[in-house]
MOPAC internal coordinates of N, CA, C and O (Angstrom, degrees):
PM7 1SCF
backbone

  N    0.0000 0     0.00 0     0.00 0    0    0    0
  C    1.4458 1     0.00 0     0.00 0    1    0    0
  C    1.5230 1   109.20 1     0.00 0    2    1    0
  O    1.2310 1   118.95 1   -41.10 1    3    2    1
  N    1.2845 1   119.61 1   138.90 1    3    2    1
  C    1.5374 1   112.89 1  -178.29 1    5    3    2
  C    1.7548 1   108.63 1   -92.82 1    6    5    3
  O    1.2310 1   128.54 1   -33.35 1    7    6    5
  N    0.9913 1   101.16 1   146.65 1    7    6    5
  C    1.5858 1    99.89 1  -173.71 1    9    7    6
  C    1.7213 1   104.70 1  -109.72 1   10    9    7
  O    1.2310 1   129.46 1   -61.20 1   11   10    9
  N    1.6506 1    99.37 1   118.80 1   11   10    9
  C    1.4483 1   101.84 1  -172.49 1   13   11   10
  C    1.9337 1    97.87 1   -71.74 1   14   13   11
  O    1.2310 1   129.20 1   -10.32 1   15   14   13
  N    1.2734 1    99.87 1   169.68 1   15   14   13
  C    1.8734 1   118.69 1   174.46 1   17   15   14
  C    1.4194 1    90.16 1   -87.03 1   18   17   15
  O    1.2310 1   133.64 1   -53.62 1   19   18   17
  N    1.6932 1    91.24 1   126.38 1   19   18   17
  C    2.0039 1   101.51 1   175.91 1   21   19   18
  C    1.3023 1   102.17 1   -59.16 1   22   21   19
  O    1.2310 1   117.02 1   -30.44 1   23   22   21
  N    0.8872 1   123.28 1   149.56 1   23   22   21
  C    1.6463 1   139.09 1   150.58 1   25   23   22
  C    1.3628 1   126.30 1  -146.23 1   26   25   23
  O    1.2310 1   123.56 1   -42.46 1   27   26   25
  N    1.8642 1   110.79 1   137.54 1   27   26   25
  C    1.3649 1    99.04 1   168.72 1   29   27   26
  C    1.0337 1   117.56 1   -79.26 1   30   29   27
  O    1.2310 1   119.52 1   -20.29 1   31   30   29
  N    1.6310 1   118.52 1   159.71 1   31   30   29
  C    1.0046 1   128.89 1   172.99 1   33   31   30
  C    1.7967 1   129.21 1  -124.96 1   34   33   31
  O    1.2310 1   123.72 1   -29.57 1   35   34   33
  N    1.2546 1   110.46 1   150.43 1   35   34   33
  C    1.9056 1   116.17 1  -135.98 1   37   35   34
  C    1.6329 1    84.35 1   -75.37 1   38   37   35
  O    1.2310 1   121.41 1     4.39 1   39   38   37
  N    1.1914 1   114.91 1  -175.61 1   39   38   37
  C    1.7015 1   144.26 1   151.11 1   41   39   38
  C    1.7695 1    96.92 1   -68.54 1   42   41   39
  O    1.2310 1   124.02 1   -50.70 1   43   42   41
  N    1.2016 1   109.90 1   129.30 1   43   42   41
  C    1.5392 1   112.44 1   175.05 1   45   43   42
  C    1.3989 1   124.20 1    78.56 1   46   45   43
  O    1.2310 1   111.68 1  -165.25 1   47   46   45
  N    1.5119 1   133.28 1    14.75 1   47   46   45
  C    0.6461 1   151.07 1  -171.59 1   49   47   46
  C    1.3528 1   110.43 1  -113.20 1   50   49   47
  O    1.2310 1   111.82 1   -70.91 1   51   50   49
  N    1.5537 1   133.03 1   109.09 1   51   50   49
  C    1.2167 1   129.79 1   154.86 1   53   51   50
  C    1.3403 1   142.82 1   -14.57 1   54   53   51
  O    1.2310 1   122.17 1   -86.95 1   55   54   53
  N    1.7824 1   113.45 1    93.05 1   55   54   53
  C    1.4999 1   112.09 1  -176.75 1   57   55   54
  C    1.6130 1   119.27 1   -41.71 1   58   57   55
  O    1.2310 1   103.27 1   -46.52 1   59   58   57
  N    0.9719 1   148.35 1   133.48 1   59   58   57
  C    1.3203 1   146.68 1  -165.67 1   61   59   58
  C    1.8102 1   105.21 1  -116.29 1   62   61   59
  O    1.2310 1   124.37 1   150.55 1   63   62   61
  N    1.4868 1   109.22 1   -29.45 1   63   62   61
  C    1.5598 1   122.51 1   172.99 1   65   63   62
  C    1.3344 1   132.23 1  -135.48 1   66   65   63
  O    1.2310 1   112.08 1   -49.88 1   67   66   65
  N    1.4979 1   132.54 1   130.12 1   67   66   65
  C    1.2463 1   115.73 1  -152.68 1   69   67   66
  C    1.2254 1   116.42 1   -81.97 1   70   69   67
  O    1.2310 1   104.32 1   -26.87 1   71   70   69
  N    0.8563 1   146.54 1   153.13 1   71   70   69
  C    1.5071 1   128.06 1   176.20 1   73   71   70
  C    1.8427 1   123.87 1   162.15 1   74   73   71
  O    1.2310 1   107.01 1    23.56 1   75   74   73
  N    1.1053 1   141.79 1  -156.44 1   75   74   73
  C    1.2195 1   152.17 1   173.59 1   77   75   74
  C    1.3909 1   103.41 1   -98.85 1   78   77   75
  O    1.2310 1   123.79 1   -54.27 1   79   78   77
  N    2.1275 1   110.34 1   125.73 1   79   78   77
  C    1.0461 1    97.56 1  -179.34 1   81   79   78
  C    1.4520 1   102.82 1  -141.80 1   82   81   79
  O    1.2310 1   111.30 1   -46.81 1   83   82   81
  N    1.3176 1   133.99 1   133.19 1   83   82   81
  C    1.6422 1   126.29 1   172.08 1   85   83   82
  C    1.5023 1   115.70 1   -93.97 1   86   85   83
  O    1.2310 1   118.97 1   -32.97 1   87   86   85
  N    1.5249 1   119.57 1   147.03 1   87   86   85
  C    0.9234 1   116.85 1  -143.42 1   89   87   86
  C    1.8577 1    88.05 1  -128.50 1   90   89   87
  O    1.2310 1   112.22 1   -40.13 1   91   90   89
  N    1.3056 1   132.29 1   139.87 1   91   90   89
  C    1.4773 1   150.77 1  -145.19 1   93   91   90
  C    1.9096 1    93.61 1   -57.20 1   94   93   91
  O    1.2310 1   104.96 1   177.98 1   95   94   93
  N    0.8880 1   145.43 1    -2.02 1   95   94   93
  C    1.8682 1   164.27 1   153.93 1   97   95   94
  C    1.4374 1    94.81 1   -69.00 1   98   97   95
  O    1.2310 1   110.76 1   145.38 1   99   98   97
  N    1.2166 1   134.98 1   -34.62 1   99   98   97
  C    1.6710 1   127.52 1  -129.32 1  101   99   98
  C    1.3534 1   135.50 1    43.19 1  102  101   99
  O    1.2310 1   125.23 1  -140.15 1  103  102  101
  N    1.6983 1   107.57 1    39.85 1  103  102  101
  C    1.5955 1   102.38 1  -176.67 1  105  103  102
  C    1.8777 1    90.81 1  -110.56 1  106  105  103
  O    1.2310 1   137.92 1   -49.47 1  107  106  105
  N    1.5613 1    82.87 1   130.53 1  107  106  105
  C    2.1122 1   108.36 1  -179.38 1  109  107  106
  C    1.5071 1   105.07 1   -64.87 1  110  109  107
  O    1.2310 1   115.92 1   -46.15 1  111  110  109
  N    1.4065 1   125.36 1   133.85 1  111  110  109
  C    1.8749 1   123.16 1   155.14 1  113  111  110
  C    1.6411 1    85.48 1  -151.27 1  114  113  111
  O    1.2310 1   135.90 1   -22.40 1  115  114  113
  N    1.2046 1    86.84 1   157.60 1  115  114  113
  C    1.3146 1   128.45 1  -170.44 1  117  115  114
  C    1.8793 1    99.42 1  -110.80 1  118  117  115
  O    1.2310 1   124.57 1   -78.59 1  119  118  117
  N    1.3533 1   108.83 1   101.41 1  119  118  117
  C    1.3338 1   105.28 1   179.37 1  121  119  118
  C    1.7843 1    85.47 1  -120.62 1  122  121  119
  O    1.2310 1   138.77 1   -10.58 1  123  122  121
  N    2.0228 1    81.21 1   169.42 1  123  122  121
  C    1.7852 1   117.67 1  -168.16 1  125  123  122
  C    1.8532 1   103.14 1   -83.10 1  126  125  123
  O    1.2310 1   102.77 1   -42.09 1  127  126  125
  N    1.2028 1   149.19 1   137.91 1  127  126  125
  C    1.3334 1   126.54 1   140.47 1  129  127  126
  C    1.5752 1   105.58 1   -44.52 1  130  129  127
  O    1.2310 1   130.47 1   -48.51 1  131  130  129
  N    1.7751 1    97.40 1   131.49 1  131  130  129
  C    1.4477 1    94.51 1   169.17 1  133  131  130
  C    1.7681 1   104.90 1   110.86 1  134  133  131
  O    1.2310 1   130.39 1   144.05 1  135  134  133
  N    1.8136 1    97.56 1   -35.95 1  135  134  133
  C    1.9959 1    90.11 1   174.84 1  137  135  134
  C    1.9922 1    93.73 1   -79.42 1  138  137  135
  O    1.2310 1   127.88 1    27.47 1  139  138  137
  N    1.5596 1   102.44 1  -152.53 1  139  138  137
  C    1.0623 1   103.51 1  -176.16 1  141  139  138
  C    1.2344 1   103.02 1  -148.07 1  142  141  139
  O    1.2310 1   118.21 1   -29.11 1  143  142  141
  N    1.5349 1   121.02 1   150.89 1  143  142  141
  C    1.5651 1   128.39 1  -162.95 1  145  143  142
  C    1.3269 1   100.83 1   -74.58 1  146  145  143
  O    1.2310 1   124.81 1   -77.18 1  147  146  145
  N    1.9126 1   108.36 1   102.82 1  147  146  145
  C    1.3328 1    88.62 1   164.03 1  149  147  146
  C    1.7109 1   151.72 1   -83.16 1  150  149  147
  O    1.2310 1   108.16 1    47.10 1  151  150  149
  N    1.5062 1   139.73 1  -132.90 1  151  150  149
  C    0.7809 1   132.78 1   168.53 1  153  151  150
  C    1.8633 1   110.77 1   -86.98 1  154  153  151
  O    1.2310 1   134.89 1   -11.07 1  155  154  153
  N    2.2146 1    88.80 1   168.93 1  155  154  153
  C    1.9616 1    61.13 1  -166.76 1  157  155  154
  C    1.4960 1   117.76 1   -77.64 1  158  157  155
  O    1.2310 1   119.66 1   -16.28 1  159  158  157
  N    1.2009 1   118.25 1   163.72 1  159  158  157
  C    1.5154 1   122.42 1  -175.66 1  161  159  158
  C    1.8598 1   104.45 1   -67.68 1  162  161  159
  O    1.2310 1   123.90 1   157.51 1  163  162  161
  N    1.2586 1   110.13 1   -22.49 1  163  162  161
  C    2.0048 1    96.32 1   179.49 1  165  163  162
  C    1.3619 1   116.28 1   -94.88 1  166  165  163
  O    1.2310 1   131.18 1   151.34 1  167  166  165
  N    1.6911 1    96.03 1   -28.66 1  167  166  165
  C    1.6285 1    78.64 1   174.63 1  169  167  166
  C    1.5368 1   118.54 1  -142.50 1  170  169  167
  O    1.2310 1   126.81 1  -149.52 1  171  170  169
  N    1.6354 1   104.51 1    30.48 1  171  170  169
  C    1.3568 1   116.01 1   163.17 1  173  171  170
  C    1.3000 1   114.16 1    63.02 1  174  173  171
  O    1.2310 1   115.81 1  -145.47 1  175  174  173
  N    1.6553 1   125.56 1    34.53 1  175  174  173
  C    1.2495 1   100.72 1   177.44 1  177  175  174
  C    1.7866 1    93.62 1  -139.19 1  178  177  175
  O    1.2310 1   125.42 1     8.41 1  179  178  177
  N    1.2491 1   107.18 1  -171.59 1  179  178  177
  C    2.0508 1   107.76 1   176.65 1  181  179  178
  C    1.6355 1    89.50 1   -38.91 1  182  181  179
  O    1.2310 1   127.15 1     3.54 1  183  182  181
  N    1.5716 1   103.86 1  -176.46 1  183  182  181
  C    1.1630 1   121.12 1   177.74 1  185  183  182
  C    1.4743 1    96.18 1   171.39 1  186  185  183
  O    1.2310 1   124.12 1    11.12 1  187  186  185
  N    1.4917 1   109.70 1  -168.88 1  187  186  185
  C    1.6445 1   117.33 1  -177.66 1  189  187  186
  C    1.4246 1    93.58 1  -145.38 1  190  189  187
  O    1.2310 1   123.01 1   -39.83 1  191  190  189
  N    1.5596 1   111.84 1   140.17 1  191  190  189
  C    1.1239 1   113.39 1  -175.33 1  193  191  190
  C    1.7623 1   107.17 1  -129.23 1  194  193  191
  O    1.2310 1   124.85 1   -24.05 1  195  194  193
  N    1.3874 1   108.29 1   155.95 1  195  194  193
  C    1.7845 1   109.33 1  -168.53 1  197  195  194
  C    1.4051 1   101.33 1  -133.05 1  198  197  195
  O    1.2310 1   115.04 1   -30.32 1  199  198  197
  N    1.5967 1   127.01 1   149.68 1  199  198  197
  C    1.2209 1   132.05 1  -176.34 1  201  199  198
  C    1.4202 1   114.00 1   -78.24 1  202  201  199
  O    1.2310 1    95.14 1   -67.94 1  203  202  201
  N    1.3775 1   161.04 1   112.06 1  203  202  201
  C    1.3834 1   149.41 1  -137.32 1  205  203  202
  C    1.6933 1    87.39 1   -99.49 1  206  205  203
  O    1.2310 1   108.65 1   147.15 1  207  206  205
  N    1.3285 1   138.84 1   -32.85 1  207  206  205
  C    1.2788 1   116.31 1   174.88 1  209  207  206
  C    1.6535 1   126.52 1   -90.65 1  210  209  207
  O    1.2310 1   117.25 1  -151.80 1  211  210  209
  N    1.0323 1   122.84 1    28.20 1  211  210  209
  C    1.2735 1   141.10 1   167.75 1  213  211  210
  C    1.4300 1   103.27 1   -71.97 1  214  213  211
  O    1.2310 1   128.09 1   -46.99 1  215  214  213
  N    1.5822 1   102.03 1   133.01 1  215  214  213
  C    1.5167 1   111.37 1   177.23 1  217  215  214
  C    1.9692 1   100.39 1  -104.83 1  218  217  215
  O    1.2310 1   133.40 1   -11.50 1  219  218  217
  N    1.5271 1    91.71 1   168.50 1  219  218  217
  C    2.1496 1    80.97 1  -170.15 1  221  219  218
  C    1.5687 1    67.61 1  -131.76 1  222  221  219
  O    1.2310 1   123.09 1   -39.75 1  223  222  221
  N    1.3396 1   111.69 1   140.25 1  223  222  221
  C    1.5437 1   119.36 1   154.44 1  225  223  222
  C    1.5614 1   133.52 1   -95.39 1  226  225  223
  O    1.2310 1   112.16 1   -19.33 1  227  226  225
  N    1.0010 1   132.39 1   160.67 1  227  226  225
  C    1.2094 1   152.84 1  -166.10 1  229  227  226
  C    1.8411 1    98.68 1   -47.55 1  230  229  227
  O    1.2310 1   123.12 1   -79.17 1  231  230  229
  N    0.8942 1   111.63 1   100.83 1  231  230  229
  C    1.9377 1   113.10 1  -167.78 1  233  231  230
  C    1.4445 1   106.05 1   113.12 1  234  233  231
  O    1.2310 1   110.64 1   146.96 1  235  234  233
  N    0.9511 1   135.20 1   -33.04 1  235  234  233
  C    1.5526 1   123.49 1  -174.55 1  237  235  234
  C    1.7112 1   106.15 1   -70.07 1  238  237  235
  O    1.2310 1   126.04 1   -29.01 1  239  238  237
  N    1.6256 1   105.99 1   150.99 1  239  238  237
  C    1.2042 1   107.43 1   163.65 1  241  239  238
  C    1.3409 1   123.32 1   -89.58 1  242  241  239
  O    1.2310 1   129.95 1   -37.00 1  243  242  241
  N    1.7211 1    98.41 1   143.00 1  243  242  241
  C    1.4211 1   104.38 1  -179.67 1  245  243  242
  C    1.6772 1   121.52 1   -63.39 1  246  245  243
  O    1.2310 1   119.39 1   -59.10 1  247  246  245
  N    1.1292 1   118.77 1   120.90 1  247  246  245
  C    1.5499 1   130.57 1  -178.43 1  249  247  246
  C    1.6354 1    99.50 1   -77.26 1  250  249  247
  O    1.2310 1   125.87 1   131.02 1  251  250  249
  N    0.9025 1   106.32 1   -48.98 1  251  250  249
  C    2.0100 1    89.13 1  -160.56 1  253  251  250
  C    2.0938 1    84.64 1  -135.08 1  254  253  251
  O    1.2310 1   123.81 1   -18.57 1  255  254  253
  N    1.0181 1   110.30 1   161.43 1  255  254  253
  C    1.2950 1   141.49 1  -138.73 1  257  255  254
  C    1.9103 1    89.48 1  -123.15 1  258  257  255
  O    1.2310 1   130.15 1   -50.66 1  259  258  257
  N    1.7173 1    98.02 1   129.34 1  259  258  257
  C    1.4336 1    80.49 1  -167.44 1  261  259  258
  C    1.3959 1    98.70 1   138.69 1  262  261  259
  O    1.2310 1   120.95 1   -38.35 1  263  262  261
  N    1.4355 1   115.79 1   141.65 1  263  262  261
  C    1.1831 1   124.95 1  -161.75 1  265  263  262
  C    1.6829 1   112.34 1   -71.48 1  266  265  263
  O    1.2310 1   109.51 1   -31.94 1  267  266  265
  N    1.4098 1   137.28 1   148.06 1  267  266  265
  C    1.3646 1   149.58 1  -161.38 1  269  267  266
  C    1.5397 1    94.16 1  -141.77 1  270  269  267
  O    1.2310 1   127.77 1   -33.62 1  271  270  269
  N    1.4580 1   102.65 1   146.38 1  271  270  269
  C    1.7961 1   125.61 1   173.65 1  273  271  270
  C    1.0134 1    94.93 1  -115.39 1  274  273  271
  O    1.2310 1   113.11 1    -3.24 1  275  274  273
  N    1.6787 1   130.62 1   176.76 1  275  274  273
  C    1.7141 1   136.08 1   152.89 1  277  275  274
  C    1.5415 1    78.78 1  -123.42 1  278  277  275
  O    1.2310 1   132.52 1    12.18 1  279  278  277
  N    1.8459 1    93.42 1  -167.82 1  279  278  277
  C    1.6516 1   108.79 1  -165.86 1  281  279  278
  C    1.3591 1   104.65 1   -83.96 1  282  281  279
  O    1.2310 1   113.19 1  -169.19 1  283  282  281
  N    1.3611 1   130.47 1    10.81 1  283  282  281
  C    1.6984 1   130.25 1  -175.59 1  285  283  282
  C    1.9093 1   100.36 1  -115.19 1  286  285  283
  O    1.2310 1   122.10 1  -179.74 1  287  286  285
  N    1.5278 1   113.58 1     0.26 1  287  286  285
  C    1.0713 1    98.63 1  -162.24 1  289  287  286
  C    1.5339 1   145.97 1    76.57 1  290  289  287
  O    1.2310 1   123.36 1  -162.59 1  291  290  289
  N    1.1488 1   111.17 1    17.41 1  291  290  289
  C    1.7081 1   116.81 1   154.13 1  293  291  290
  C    1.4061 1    97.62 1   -87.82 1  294  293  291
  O    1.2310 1   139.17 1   -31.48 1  295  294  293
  N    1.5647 1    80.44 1   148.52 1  295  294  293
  C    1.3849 1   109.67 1   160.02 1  297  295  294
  C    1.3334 1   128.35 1  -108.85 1  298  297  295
  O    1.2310 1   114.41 1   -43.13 1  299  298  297
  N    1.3326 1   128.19 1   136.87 1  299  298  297
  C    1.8061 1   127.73 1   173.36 1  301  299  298
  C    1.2800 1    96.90 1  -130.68 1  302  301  299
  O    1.2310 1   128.11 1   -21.03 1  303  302  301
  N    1.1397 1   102.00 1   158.97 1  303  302  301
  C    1.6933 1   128.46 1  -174.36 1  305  303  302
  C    1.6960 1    95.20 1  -112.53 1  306  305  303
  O    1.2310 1   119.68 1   -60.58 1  307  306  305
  N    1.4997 1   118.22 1   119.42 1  307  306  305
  C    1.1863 1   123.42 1  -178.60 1  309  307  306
  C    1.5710 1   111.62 1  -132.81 1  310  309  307
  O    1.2310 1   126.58 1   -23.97 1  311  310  309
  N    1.3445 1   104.95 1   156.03 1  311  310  309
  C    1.6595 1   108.97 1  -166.19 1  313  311  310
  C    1.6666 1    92.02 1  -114.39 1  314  313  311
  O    1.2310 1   125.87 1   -18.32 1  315  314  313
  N    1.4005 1   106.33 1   161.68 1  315  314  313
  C    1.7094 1   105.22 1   167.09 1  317  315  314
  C    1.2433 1   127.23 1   -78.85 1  318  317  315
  O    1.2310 1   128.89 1   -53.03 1  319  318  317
  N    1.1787 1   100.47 1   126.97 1  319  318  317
  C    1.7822 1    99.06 1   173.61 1  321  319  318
  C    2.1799 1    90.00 1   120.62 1  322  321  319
  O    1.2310 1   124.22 1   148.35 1  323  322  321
  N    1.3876 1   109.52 1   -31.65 1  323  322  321
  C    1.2635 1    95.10 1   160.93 1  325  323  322
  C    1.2360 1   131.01 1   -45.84 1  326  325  323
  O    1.2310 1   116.63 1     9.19 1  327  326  325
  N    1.5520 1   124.01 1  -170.81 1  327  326  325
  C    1.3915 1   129.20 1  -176.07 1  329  327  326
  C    1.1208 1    88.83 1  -135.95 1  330  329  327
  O    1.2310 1   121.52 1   -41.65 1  331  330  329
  N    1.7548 1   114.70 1   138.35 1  331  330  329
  C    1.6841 1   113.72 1   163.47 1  333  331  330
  C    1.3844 1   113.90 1   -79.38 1  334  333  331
  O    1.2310 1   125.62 1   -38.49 1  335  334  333
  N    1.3706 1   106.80 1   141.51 1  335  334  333
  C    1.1660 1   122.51 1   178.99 1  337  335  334
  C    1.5115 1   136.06 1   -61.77 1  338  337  335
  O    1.2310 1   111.48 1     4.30 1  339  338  337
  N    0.7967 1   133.65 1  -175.70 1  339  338  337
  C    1.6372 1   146.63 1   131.48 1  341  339  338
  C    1.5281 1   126.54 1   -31.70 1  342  341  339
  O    1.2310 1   118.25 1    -2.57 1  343  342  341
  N    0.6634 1   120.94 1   177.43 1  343  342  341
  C    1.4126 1   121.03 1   163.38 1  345  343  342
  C    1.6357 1   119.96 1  -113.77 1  346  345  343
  O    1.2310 1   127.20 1   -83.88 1  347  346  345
  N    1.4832 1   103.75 1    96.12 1  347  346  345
  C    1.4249 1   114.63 1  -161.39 1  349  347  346
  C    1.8046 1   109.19 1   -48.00 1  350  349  347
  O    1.2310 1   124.59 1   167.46 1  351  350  349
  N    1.1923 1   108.79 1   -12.54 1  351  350  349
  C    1.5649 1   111.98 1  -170.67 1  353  351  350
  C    1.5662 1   108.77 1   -80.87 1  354  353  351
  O    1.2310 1   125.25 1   162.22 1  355  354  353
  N    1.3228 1   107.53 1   -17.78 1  355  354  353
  C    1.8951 1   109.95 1  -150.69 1  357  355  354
  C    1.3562 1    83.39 1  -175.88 1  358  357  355
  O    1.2310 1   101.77 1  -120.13 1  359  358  357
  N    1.6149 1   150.88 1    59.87 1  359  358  357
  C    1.3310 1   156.60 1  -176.93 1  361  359  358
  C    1.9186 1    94.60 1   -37.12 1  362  361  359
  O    1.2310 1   126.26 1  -115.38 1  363  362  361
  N    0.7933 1   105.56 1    64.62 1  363  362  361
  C    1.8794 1   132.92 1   163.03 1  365  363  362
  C    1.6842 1   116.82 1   -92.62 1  366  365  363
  O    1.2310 1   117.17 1   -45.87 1  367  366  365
  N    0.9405 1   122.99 1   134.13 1  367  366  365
  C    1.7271 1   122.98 1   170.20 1  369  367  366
  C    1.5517 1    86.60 1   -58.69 1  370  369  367
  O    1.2310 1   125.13 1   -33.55 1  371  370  369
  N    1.6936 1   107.76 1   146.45 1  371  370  369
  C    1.1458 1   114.46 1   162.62 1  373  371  370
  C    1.7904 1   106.75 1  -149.65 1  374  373  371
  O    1.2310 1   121.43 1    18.87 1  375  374  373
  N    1.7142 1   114.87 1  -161.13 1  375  374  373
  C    1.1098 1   115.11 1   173.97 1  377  375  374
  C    1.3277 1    96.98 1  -121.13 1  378  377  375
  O    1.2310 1   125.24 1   -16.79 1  379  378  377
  N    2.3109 1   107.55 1   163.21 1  379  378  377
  C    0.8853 1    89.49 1   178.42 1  381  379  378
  C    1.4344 1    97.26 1  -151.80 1  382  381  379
  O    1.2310 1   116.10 1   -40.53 1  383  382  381
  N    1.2655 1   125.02 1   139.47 1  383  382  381
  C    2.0528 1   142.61 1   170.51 1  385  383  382
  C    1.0085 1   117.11 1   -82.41 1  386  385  383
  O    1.2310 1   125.82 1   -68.13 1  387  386  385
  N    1.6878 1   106.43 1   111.87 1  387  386  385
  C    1.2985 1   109.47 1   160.94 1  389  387  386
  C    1.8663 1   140.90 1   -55.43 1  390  389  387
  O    1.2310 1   107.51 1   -91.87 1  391  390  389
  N    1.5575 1   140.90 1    88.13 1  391  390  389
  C    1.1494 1   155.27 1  -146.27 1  393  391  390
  C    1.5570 1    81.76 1   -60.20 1  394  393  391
  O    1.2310 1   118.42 1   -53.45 1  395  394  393
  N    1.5844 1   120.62 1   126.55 1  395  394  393
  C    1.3649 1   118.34 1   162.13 1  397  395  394
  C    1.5158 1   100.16 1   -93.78 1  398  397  395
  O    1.2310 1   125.63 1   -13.43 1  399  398  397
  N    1.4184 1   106.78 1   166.57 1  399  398  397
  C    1.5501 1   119.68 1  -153.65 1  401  399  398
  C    1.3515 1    80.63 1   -98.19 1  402  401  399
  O    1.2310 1    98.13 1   138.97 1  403  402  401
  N    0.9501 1   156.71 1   -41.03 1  403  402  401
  C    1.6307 1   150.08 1  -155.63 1  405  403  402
  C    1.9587 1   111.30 1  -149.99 1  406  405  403
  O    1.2310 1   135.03 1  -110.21 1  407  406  405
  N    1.7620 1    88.52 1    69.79 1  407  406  405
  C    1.4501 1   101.87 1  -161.00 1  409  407  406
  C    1.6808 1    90.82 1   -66.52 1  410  409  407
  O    1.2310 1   127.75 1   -13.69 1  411  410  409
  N    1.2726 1   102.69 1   166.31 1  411  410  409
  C    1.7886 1   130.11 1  -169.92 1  413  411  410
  C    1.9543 1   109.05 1  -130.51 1  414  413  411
  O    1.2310 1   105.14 1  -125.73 1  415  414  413
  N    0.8101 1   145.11 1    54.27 1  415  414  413
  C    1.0932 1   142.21 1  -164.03 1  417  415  414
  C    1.3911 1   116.74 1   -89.85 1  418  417  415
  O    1.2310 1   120.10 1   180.00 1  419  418  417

């Protein structure tokens, strides 16, 4: 599977994937590929929005600040502008999920 480079993405900007997305507030929507990122829902203005099931791998920089899992279940607390790590268990490349603060499942 190729793993796209995270990026946020603006208010008005063409969804490119469908899916669950939180937006820099932490308020959850579920947009279509094809709608468009809107404004934020608390305080109505631009914003940047991120896909919540996006994995970041082992070398990528951290975009938003905020706790990360891999697929074995550690957790690290990472700041932006970091680099994800290893896998502190078995220092292995791994993947890694951002923990939302007020998950919706």
């Amino acid at each position: 599977m190729m793993h796209e480079n995270e990026e946020l993405h603006q208010s008005g900007q063409e969804v490119s994937e469908s899916g669950k997305y939180v937006c820099a507030a932490g308020e959850l929507t579920e947009l279509q590929k094809g709608d468009h990122f809107p404004d934020c829902p608390e305080s109505h203005g631009v914003t940047s929005w991120r896909h919540v099931d996006h994995e970041h791998l082992t070398g990528d920089k951290v975009e938003e600040t905020g706790s990360y899992v891999n697929e074995v279940g550690t957790q690290v607390n990472l700041k932006e502008g970091d680099i994800f790590p290893e896998s502190p268990k078995n220092n292995k490349p791994t993947a890694w999920r951002h923990i939302e603060n007020n998950q919706s499942s």
